[in-house]
N, C-alpha and C positions, 0 to 999 in steps of 0.2 A: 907739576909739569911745566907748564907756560909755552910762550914760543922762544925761539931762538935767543941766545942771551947776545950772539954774534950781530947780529940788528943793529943795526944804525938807531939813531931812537924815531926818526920816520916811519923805519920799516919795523919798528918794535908798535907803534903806534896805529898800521893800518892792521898787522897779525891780530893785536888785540881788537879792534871792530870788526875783525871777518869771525871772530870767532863770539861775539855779543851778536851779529849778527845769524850765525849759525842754527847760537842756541834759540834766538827768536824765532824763526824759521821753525826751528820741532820743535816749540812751543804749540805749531797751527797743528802738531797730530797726537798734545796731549788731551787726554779724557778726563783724567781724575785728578784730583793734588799731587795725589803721589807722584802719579806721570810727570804733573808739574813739576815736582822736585827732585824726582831724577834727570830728569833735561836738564834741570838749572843746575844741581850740582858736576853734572858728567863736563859742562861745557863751563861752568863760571871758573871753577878751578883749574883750566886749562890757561886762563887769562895770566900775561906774565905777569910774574912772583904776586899771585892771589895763594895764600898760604890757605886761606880757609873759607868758607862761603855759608850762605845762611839764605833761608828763604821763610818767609812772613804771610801769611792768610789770614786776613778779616775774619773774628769769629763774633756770635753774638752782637752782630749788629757793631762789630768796633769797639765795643765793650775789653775786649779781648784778642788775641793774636796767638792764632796755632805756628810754630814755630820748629822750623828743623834746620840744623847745621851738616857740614861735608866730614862729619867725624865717623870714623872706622864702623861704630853701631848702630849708626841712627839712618842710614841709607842703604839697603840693599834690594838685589833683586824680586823681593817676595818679601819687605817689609819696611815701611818708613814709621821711626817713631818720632811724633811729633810732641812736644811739650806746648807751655801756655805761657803767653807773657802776659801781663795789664795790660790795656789799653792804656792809661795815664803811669806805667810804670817811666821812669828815668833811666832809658835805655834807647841807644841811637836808631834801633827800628820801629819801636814806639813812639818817636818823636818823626820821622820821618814822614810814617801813616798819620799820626795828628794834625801834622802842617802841611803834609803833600810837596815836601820840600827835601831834598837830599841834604843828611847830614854829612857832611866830609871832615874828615879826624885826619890833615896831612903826616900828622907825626903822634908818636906815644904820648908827648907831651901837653897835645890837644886835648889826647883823651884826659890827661890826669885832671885839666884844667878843666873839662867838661862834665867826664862824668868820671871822676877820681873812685867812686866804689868797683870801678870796671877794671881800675888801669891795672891790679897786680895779676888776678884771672888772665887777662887778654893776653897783657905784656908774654906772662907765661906761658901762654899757648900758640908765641913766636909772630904778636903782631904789630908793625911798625907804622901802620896807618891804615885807614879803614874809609870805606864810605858806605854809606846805608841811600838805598836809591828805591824811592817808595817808586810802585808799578801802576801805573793811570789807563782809565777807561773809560770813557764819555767824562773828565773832566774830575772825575774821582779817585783816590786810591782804592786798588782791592788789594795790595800786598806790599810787600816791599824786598829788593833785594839786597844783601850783605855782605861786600868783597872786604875781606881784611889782607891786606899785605907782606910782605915778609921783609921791607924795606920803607923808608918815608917818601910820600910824594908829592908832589905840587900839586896845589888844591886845585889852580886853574887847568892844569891838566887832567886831574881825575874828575872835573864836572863836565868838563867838554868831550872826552874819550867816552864817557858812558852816558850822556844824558840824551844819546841817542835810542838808549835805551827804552824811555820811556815810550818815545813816541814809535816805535817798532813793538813795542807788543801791544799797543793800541788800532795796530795797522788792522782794517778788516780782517785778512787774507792769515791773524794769527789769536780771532777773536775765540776760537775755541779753545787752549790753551789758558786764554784770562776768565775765558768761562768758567772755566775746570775749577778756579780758585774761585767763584761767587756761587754762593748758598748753596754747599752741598752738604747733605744732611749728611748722607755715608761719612762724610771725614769729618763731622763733627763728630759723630759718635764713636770714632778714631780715636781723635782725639781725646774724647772724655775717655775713654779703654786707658788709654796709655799715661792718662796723665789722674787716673783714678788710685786710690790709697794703695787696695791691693794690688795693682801694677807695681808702685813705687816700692812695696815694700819684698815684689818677687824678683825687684830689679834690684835691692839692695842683697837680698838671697845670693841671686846669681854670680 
């Protein structure tokens, strides 16, 4: 979707924060993960030429990262599947969450040079630069978020456009929302469901 492609890049630049700030905003009337991650995906992929998005949850103490992306099966109205990344895996939301430091990927070329096991998967699923934007609460990450793009962009523009972000879903007035993503037993136990053998192997069935 995106906004306006006719936008000056001013007016391409305030669309995309009205609309980060949006999704912050109904973040203060998510309850659960899931809620979390249909807010984030309904509104991150709104963000112009964000081709695809991802949302990140502390599991196991950091140990691990419950993980869903804006792909066709893994978000709907009555079911999010979440997978598991490491916590020390060599992946830009895992690094994000470790260092509480957004990782920005301006071009494919970043990525090859960063994380080169990523760049033929990503490239192929139409992405031309990316940033991973860990989610902070009293001075900590509980998650992180994942705009991939369908075009390359300047990194000083994509830290400054979004790193608004962080400190808006830290705001009191959206601390329910960041709640939703700290120690919830229901969506660990989600996630272990979905990311258990016999899931895996009724999802290679299907």
């Amino acid at each position: 979707m995106g906004t306006p492609s006719g936008l000056t890049p001013l007016g391409r630049t305030a669309g995309q924060l009205v609309l980060l700030r949006r999704l912050t905003a109904a973040l203060a009337d998510a309850m659960t993960p899931d809620d979390v991650a249909r807010v984030t995906m309904d509104h991150a992929v709104q963000v112009d030429h964000v081709q695809r998005a991802g949302l990140a949850t502390l599991e196991r103490a950091g140990r691990e990262l419950g993980f869903v992306a804006s792909d066709d099966d893994s978000v709907t109205s009555t079911a999010v599947r979440w997978c598991r990344i490491e916590g020390l895996a060599d992946v830009p939301m895992a690094e994000c969450v470790r260092t509480a430091t957004p990782v920005l990927l301006p071009t494919a070329d970043d990525l090859l040079r960063r994380f080169p096991h990523l760049h033929e998967r990503q490239t192929g699923l139409g992405m031309r630069s990316m940033a991973a934007l860990p989610l902070m609460v009293d001075e900590r990450p509980i998650g992180a978020l994942m705009l991939s793009f369908d075009e390359p962009r300047d990194e000083d523009r994509m830290g400054s456009h979004y790193g608004s972000l962080r400190e808006e879903v830290a705001d009191p007035e959206h601390r329910d929302g960041a709640s939703a993503l700290l120690n919830d037993e229901e969506h660990e136990r989600a996630v272990e469901e979905e990311t258990s053998p016999a899931r895996q192997t009724e999802k290679k069935r299907s």
